[in-house]
Structures are given as structure tokens and as C-alpha cells.
N, C-alpha and C positions, 0 to 999 in steps of 0.2 A: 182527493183520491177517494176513490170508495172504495168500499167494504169488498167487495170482488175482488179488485187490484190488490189492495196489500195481502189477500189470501194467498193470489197469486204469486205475489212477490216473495212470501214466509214462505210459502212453498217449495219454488225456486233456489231459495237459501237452505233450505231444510236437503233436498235435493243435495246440492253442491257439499255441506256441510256431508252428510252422506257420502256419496262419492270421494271427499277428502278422507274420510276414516278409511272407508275400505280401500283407496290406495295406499296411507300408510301401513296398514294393513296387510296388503301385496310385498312394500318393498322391503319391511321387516323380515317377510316369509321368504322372501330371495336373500335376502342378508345373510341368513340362519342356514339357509339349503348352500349356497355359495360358501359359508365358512363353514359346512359339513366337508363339500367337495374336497375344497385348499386342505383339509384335515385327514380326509381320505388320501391324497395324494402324495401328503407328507409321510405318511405311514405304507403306503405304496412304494416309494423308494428307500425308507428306511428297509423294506424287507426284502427289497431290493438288492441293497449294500450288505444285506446279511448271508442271502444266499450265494452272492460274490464272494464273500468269503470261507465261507461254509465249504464255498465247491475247489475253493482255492487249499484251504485245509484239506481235504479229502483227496487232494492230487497229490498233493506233498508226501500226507503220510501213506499213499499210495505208491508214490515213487519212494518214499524211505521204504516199507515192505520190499521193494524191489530190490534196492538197491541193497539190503539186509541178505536177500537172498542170493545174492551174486555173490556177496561176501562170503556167505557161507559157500556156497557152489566153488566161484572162479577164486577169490584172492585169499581168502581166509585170514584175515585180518582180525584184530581184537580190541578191544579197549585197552590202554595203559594202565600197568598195576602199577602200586605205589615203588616196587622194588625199580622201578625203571626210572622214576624222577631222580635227581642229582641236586646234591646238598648245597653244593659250593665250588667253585672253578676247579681246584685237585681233584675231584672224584669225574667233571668233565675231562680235564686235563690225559687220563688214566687210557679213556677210551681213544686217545688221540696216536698215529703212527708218527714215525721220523719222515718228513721228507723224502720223496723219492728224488733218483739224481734227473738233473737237468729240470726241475722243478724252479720255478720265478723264486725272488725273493717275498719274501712277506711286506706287504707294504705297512710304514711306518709314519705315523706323525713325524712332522717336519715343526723346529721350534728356531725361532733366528736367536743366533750368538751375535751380542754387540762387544766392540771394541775393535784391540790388535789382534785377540786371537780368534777373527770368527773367519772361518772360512771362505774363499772364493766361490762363488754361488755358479754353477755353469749355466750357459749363454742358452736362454731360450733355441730350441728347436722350430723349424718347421714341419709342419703334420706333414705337408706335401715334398717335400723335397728333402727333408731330415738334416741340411745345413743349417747352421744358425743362423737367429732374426740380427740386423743392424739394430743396433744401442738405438740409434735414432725416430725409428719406426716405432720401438714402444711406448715412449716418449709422446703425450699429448701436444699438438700443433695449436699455436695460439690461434682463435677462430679471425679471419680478417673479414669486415662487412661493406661490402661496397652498396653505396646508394646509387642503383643504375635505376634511370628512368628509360620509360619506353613511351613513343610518341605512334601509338597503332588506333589507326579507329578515329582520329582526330582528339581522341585523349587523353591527356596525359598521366600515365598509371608509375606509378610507384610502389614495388612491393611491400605488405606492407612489413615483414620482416625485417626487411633494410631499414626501415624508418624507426622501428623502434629499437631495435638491436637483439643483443641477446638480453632476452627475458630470465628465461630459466638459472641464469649467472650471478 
């Protein structure tokens, strides 16, 4: 080799080596400008989400003003002073009338009495017809499973319900 060529070739290298630096160089500078953007963007929707709410606050107690003022105007409504809360069921009790006539009964928990002396329980109703249900009807039906096969299509399908039975049991 002579002296020409390997100048050449140092050169070339020297070149390349160059060209390497300044594209690492480049792709550092977009690295840095790229996680400016993502960072920019991220703080773009955070005040985003702010002024969402902000505007969502500002409607609310815009419609509380409002609706502050109708109170005043139309219904005149107040806060509950303490003289209006009630201590204990008697002082509720107080505010309560008698029954007016032809008024239902009050409905009562129901508690079953065992033995001779628990009463005759009456016979379910019907919602539609208001006669009573048959003993038998409420009464769970033992499940019967028949394994029917069907021969459609060329073949042979077996549900597979019928095969296994009752799972759930």
C-alpha cells in the first residue's frame, strides 16, 4: 500500500467516524425534543381535565345560585334547625295521627309457632284469579331425564344435558 492509500483510507475512516458522532448527535436531539413533546402533551391534558372541571364546578354552583334563588322567590324553604330533629321514637311517635277509617292494616312481621298450638297457615292465593294454589303445584316435581338421541344430518347427537344429568343437584 502506499502512503496515498492509507491517507485515503484514514480519511475515509476519519469521515465515517465523523458522520457517526454527528448522527448520534441528531438522534439524542430528537430524543430530548420528542420527550419535550410527550411532556408537553401530558400537561396539555392535565389542564385539560382541569378546566373540565372547573367548568363543571362553575355550572353547579351556578345552578346552586339558582336554585337558591327560586327558594327564595317560589318555595321558601329553609335549612333544619336543631328544634326539628327528634330524640328518640316517643317524641317521633307525638307527631303521628290515629288512623283514618277504612285505612289498611299496618303490615306486621310474620314469626311461625311450632307445635299443637301454631295455627293453620291459609292456602296460598292466586294473583290472577284470587282462588287458591293446589298443595301440589307448590310442591317441587322430581326432575325426570330422559336420554333422547336424534339421528339428523347422518349423526348421531345426543344432548348433552341428558348425558350428564343434573349437574347443579
Amino acid at each position: 500500500m502506499t502512503q496515498q492509500s492509507r491517507l485515503r483510507r484514514m480519511g475515509w475512516i476519519a469521515v465515517l467516524a465523523l458522520c457517526t458522532v454527528l448522527y448520534l448527535g441528531l438522534h439524542l436531539k430528537v430524543h430530548a425534543v420528542r420527550s419535550e413533546v410527550v411532556s408537553a402533551e401530558r400537561k396539555i391534558v392535565a389542564l385539560e381535565n382541569q378546566k373540565t372541571l372547573l367548568a363543571t364546578e362553575f355550572e353547579t354552583r351556578a345552578s346552586q345560585q339558582q336554585l337558591a334563588s327560586w327558594n327564595r322567590v317560589e318555595f321558601g324553604y329553609s335549612a333544619p334547625t336543631a328544634k326539628q330533629f327528634v330524640e328518640n321514637e316517643r317524641q317521633l311517635a307525638q307527631f303521628g295521627t290515629p288512623r283514618a277509617a277504612g285505612a289498611p292494616e299496618p303490615i306486621r312481621v310474620a314469626s311461625l309457632a311450632t307445635g299443637e298450638d301454631a295455627p293453620a297457615y291459609p292456602k296460598f292465593l292466586s294473583p290472577l284469579t284470587g282462588k287458591p294454589i293446589d298443595d301440589r303445584l307448590l310442591e317441587p316435581e322430581p326432575r325426570r331425564v330422559a336420554l333422547v338421541a336424534s339421528h339428523e344430518g347422518g349423526a348421531l347427537r345426543i344432548p348433552l344435558a341428558a348425558a350428564i344429568g343434573d349437574v347443579g343437584e
